[in-house]
N, C-alpha and C positions, 0 to 999 in steps of 0.2 A: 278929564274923566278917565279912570282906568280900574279894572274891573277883571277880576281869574277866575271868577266864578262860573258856573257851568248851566248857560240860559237856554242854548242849544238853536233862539232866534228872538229876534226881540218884535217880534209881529204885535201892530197896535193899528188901530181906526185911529189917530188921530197922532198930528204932525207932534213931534217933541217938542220942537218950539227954542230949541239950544240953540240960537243962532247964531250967538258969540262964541261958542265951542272952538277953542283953540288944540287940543290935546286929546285925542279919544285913541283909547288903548285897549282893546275885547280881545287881547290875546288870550290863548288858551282857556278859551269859554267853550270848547264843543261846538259853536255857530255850524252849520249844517244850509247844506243849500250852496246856491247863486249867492254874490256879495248882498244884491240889492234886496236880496229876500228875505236877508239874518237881520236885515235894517226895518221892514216893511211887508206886508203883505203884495202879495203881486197885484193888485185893484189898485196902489199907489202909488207904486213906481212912480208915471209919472208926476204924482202930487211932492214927490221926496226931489227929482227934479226940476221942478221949479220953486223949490221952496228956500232955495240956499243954507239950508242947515249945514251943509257940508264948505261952505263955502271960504270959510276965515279960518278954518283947519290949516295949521303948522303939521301938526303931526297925527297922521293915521296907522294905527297897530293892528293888523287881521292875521295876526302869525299864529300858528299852532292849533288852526281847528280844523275843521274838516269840508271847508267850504272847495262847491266844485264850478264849473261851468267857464265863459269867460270874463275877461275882467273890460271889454270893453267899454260896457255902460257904466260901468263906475268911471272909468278914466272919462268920459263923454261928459258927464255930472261934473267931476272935478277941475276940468278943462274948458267947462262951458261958463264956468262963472267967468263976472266982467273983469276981476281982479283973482288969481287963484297964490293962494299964499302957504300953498302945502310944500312943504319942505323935507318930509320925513315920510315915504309909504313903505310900510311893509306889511307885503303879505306870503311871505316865506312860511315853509311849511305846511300847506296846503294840497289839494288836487284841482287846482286852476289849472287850465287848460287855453289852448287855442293859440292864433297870433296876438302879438304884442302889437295893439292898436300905432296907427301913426300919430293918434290924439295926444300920446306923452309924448310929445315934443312941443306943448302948450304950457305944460307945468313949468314954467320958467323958472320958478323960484324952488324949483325940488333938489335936493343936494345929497339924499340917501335915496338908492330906488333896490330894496331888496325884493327878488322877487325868489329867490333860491329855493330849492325841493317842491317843484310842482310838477305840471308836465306842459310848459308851453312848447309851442314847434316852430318851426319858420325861422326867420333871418333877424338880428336886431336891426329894428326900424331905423332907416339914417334921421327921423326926425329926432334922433335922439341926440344929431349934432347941436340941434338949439337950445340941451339942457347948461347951457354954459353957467351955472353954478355948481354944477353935479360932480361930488364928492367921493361915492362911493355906489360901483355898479356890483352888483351879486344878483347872476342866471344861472350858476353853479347848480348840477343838477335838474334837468330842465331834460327836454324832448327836443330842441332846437337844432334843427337841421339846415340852414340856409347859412348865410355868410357874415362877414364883420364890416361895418359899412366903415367905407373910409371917411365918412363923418364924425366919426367916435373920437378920431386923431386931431378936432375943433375943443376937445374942452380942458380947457388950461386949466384948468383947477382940480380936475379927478387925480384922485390919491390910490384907488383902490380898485381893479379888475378883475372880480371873479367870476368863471367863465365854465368852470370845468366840469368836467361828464356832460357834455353833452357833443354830437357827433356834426359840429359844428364842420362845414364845406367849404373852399375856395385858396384862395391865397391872400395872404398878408404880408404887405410891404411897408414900407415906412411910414406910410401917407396913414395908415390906421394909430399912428404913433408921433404922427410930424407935430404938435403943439400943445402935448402933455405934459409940459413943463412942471408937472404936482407928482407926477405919477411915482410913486414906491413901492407896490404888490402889483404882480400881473401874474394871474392862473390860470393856466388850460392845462389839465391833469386827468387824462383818462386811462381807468385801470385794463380798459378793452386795448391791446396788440394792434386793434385794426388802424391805421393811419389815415385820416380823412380833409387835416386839412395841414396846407403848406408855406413856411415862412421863405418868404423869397423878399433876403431885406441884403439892399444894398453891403458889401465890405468898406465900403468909404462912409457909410454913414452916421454921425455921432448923433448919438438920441440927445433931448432937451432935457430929460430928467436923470437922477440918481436912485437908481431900484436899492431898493434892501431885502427883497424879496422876488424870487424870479423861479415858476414853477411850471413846468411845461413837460409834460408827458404823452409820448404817443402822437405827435404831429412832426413833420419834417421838416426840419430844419438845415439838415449835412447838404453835401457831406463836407464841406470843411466846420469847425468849431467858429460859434459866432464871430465873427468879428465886432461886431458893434459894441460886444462888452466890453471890451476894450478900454472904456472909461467911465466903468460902473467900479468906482471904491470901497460903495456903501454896503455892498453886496452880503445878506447873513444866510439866506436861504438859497441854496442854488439846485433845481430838478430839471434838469435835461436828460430824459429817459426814454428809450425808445424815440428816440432822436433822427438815427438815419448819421450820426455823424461818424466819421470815419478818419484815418491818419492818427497824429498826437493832439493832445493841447496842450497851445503854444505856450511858449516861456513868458508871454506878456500876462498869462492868466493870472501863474504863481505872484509874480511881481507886483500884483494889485493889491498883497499882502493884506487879504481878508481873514477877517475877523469870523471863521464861520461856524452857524451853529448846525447846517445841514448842507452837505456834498451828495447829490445822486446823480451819475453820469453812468448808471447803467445800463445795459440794453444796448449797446451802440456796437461800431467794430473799433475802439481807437485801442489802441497800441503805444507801446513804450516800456519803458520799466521804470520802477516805483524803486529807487535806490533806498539800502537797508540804514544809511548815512553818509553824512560828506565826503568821507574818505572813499567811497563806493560811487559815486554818482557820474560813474563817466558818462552813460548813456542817456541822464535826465541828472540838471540839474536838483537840486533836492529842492520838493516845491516848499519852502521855506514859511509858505502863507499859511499851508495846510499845519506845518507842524506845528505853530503858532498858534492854532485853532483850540487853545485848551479847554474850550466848555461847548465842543462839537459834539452833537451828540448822533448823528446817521449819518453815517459813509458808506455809501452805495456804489462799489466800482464794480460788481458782478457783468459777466456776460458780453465781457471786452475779449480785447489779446495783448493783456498788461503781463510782463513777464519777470524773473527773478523772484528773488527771494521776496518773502511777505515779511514786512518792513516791523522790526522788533518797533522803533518809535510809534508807533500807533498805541501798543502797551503802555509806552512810557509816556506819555503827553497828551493821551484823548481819555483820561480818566471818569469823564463822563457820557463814555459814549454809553447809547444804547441800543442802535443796530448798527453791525456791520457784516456788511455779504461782501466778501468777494470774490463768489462761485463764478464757473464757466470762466477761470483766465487761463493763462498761460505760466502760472507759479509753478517753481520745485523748492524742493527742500523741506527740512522741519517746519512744522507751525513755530513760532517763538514761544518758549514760554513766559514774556512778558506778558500777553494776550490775559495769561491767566491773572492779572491783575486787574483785569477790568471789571469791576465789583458789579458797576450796574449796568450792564451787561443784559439785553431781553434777548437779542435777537444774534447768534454766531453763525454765519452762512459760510463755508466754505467748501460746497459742495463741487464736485466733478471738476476738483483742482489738477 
């Protein structure tokens, strides 16, 4: 059943009776309220739970209305059946509120859990170690102020960690990462300066997966340059911003000869110089991955102490870029006028060079 039309709640005296209901999809309907109240009037609640209507549900859609309050007794309903075979909840886009029940650690069989742009608070539940078919997490946008259980690091099969703006606490070591073996996207990206939570991850430790995306802003990480990337090949998106990292990055980075479509490493203290080409690169070798990068389109070195001349190849090989800052370094000399061939071009930052 799916449905865009605009009900605002589906209040009725009497059970619906959809017991075989596989697929119910009431996004962007307006629904208004508590979840269990856009389903029912408040005199039935409990008649909607016990009735199993909700029970053989694969897949539940409550994205894009305006439902508020928390989501516990929904999760209590959907976790109390004898058999729960929901695989897909999303309720993204929303003003849900409150903790994220312990109860989702019952949905065994759930493999998508978006819960992005509402306002939950608190820690993710470590019951969420027992989602082990769980595929893709998104709390992106969220009120969440507590920590990452090192439970999360049990589900071999997540591909996908979206985490960011929220002012997430504590520290994260390995153990939140030890048997992700699936894992390609992991984001904590927050636009606030303020630093709240810290990667304190082993230099000898090799992760079990291959990132192709890797997006981290505004958390600590320094001050040396990760080591653990180390043997991420796959690597297309890289944001380490407001990092805390400090020194160069090492020559093992360039040599992993990435393919990338986004470089942000600004914010940080690292230092070196960005040779103008080979014949120039006494003090860094030329990071050969980067020049190679021909369909990169953000390169974000601002707010370092990268010094020499601003590197003509960037004109000549990043023909699609379309931000580049690299305000606050340590550059002299003319801008190149290669630069001026960068047709799609949004964003030219070269401020307090």
């Amino acid at each position: 059943m799916s449905t865009d039309k605009d009900y605002g709640n589906m209040h009725s005296g009497k059970d619906c009776g959809m017991r075989n209901l596989v697929y119910l999809d009431l996004s962007s309907n307006n629904l208004r309220g508590s979840i269990l109240e856009a389903f029912a009037n408040g005199t039935y609640i409990e008649r909607l739970r016990n009735m199993d209507s909700l029970c053989n549900l694969k897949t539940l859609i409550l994205s894009q209305n305006v439902l508020n309050g928390e989501i516990t007794e929904l999760i209590d309903v959907l976790s109390g059946c004898n058999s729960s075979w929901l695989e897909t909840l999303d309720l993204g886009f929303n003003d849900l509120g409150g903790f994220l029940p312990n109860s989702l650690g019952k949905l065994y069989n759930l493999k998508f859990l978006w819960l992005w742009d509402n306002s939950f608070v608190g820690s993710i539940p470590s019951s969420i170690g027992n989602l082990s078919y769980l595929e893709e997490l998104y709390l992106s946008d969220n009120a969440m102020n507590g920590t990452i259980p090192e439970a999360l690091g049990r589900l071999s099969k997540l591909v996908a960690i979206e985490i960011s703006e929220n002012p997430l606490t504590g520290v994260v070591t390995e153990a939140q990462f030890s048997n992700l073996m699936s894992l390609m996207e992991f984001s904590n990206y927050r636009v606030t300066p303020r630093v709240s939570l810290v990667f304190n991850i082993s230099p000898e430790w090799i992760p079990p997966f291959k990132l192709s995306l890797l997006r981290i802003r505004s958390c600590q990480m320094g001050p040396k340059f990760p080591a653990w990337l180390r043997n991420q090949t796959e690597l297309t998106d890289v944001v380490l911003n407001n990092a805390g990292i400090s020194h160069t990055i090492p020559e093992w980075f360039w040599k992993l000869d990435l393919r990338l479509d986004e470089l942000d490493i600004g914010s940080n203290n690292l230092g070196g110089r960005i040779p103008d080409d080979k014949q120039q690169s006494s003090f860094w070798p030329l990071p050969s991955a980067l020049q190679n990068c021909t369909g990169i389109h953000t390169l974000d070195l601002g707010g370092n102490r990268f010094s020499g001349h601003v590197p003509a190849w960037i004109g000549e090989r990043m023909p699609n870029l379309l931000i580049l800052r690299l305000r606050s370094n340590l550059f002299h000399g003319s801008i190149p006028s290669q630069l001026c061939t960068l047709s799609s071009l949004h964003i030219l930052d070269l401020g307090r060079k």
